[in-house]
C-alpha positions as CSV (number, residue, x, y, z in Angstrom):
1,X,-32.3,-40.8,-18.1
2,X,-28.9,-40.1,-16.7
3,X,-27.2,-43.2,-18.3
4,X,-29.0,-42.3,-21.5
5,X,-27.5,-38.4,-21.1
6,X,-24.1,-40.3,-20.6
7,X,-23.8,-42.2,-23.2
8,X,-24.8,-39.4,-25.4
9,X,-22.3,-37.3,-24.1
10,X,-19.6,-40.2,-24.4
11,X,-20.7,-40.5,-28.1
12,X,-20.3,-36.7,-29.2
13,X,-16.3,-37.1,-27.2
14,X,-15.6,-40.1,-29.6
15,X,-17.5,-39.5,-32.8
16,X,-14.3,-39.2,-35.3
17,X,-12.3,-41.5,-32.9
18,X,-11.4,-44.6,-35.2
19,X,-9.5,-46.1,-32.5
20,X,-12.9,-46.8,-30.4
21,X,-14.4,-49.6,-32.0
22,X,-17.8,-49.8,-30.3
23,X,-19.9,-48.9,-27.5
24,X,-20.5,-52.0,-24.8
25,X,-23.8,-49.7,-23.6
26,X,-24.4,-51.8,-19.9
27,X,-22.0,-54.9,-19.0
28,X,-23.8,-57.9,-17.3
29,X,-27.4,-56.8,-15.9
30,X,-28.5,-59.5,-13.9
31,X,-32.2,-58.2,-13.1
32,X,-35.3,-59.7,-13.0
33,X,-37.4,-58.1,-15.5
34,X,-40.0,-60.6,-16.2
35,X,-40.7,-62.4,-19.8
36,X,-38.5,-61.0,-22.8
37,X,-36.4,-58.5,-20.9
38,X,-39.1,-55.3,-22.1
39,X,-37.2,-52.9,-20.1
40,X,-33.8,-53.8,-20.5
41,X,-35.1,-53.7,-24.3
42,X,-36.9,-50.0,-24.1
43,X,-33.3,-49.1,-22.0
44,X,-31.0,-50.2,-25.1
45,X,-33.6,-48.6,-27.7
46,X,-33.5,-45.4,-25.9
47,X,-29.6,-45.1,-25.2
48,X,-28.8,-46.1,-28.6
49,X,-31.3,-43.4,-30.1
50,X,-29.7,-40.9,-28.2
51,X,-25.8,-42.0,-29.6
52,X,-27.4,-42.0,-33.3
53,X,-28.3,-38.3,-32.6
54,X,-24.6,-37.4,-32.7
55,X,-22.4,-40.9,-33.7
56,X,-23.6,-43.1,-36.5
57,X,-20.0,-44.2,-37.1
58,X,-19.9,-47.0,-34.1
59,X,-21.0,-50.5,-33.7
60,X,-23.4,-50.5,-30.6
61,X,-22.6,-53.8,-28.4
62,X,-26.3,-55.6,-26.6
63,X,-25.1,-57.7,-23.8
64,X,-27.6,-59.9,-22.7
65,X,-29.5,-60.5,-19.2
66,X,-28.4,-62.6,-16.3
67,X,-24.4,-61.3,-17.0
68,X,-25.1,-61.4,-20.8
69,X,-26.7,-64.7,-21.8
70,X,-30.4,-64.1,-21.7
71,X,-31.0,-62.5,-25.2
72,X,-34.9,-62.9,-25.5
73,X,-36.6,-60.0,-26.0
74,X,-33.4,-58.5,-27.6
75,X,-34.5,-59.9,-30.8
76,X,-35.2,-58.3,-33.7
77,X,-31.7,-55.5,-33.6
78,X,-33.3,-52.1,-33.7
79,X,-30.1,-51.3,-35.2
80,X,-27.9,-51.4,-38.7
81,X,-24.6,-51.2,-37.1
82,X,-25.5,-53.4,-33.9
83,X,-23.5,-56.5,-32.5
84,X,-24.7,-59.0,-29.3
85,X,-22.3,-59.4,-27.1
86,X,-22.4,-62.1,-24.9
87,X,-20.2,-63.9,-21.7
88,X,-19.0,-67.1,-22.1
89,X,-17.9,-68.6,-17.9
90,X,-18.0,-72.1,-16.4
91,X,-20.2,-74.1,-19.2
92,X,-19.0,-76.7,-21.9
93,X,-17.5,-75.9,-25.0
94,X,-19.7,-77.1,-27.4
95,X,-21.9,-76.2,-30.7
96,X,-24.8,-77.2,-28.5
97,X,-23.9,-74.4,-25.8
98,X,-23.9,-71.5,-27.9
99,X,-26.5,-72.8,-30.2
100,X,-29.0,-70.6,-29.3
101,X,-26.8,-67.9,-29.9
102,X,-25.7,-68.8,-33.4
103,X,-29.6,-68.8,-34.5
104,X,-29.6,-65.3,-33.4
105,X,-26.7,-64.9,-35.9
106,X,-28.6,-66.9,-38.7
107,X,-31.7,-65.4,-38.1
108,X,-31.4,-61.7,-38.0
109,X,-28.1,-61.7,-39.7
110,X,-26.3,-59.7,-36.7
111,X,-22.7,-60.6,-35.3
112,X,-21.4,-62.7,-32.5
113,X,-18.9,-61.0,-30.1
114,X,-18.1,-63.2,-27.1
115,X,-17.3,-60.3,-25.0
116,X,-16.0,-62.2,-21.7
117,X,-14.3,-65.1,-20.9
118,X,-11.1,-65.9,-18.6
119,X,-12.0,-67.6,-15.7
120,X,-11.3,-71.4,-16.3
121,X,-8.3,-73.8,-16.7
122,X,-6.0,-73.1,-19.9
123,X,-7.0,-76.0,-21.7
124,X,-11.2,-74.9,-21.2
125,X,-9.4,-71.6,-22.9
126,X,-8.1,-73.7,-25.8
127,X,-11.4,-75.3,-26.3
128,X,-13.2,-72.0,-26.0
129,X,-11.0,-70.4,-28.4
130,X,-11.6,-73.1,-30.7
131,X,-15.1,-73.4,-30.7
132,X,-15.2,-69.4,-31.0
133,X,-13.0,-69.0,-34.4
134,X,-15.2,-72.5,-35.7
135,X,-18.3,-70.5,-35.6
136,X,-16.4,-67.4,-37.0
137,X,-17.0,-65.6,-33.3
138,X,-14.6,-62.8,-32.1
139,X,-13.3,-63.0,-28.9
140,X,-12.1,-61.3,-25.6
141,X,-10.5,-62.0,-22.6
142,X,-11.3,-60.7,-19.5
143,X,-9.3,-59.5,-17.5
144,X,-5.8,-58.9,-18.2
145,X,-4.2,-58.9,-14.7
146,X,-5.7,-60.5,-11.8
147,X,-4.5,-60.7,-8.2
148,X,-2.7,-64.0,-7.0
149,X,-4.2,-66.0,-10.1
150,X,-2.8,-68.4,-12.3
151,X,-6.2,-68.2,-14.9
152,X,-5.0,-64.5,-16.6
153,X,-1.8,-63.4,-18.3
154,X,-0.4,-61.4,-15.6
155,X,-0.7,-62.0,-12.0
156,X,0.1,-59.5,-9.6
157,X,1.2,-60.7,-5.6
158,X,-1.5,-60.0,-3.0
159,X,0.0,-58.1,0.0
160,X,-0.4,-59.7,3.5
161,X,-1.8,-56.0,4.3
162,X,-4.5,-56.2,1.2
163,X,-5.2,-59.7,2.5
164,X,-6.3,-58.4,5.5
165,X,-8.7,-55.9,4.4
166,X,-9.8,-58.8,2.7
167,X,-10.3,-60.9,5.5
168,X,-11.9,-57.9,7.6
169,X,-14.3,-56.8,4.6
170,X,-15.4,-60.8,5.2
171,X,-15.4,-60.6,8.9
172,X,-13.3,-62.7,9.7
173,X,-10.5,-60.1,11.3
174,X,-11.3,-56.7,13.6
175,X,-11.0,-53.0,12.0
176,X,-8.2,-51.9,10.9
177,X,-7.0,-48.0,10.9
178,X,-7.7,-45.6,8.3
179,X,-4.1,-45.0,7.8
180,X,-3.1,-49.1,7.5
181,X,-6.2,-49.5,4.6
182,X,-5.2,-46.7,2.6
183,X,-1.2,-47.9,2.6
184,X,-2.7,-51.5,2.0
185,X,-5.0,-50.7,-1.1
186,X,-2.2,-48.2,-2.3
187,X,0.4,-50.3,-1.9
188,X,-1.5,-53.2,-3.5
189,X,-2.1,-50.6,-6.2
190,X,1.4,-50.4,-7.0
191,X,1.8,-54.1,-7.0
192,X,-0.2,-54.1,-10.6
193,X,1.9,-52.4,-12.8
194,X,3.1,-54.3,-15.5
195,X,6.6,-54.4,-14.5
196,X,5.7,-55.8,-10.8
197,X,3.3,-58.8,-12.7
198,X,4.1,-62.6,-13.1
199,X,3.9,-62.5,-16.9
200,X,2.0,-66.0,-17.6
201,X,3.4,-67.6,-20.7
202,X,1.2,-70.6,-20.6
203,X,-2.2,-68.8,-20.4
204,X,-1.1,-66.6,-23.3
205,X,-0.2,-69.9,-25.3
């Protein structure tokens, strides 16, 4: 009931906004809800009722289960203005790996998104990006910067100090201080803005 009062509330603040192109409602459930996802399904229903009471302007994104690629039970859309959005991480490029999700497509005549993707080698990008704009599929990356990373278009430099609440949040070092965690996370902090990054040409090509 809270998350369906939230989303209400975050549809009445950007109603008129034409900047906001959609609503993502939950980003990668992974629960284990039995056969066809019913209450993952009821969930959706019910939070998108409640953003039709006040916004019938914005496309409402359905991500599926298991970090969105489990769609059954999502079928038919409940929606006019509806889009599936799923994850695409660590699995071939191919027609036959999205197939399933391109019958959705066919079937109930409801766009693609591919919400997520960004974790692999530039040339698994390439493909990906391919195979996506092939089958007429937007796309997204995800995410922009990462930490001491070569798979995202701006890298930022882990800290020694971040590494070690690392290493301590992994057991593998003793407690530090109160006063050395917050300087590490803030000074890691500071270590992400855009003009501190390793801009990565190569991923962006």
């Amino acid at each position: 009931q809270r998350t369906i009062g939230l989303w209400k509330k975050i549809a009445e603040r950007y109603v008129n906004k034409e900047w906001i192109g959609g609503y993502d409602l939950i980003n990668e459930t992974a629960w284990n809800l039995g056969t066809n996802n019913v209450p993952l399904r009821e969930l959706f229903i019910n939070i998108t009722t409640a953003i039709r009471e006040v916004d019938t302007n914005h496309i409402v994104f359905i991500e599926g289960n298991w970090f969105a690629t489990d769609f059954s039970g999502l079928t038919p859309p409940w929606d006019n203005n509806m889009v599936y959005s799923f994850h695409k991480y660590w699995n071939e490029n191919s027609s036959s790996a999205i197939g399933y999700l391109l019958n959705i497509r066919n079937t109930y005549n409801v766009p693609l998104w591919l919400g997520e993707s960004g974790e692999n080698s530039n040339q698994w990008f390439s493909d990906c990006i391919s195979l996506m704009e092939a089958n007429t599929i937007g796309w997204a990356w995800w995410p922009h910067k990462k930490i001491g990373s070569i798979a995202g278009p701006l890298s930022s430099v882990k800290t020694n100090d971040y590494n070690y609440l690392l290493r301590y949040w992994n057991g593998q070092v003793s407690q530090p201080t109160l006063e050395f965690s917050i300087n590490a996370l803030n000074t890691q902090a500071q270590k992400l803005h855009i003009n501190q990054c390793v801009y990565q040409k190569d991923v962006i090509d």
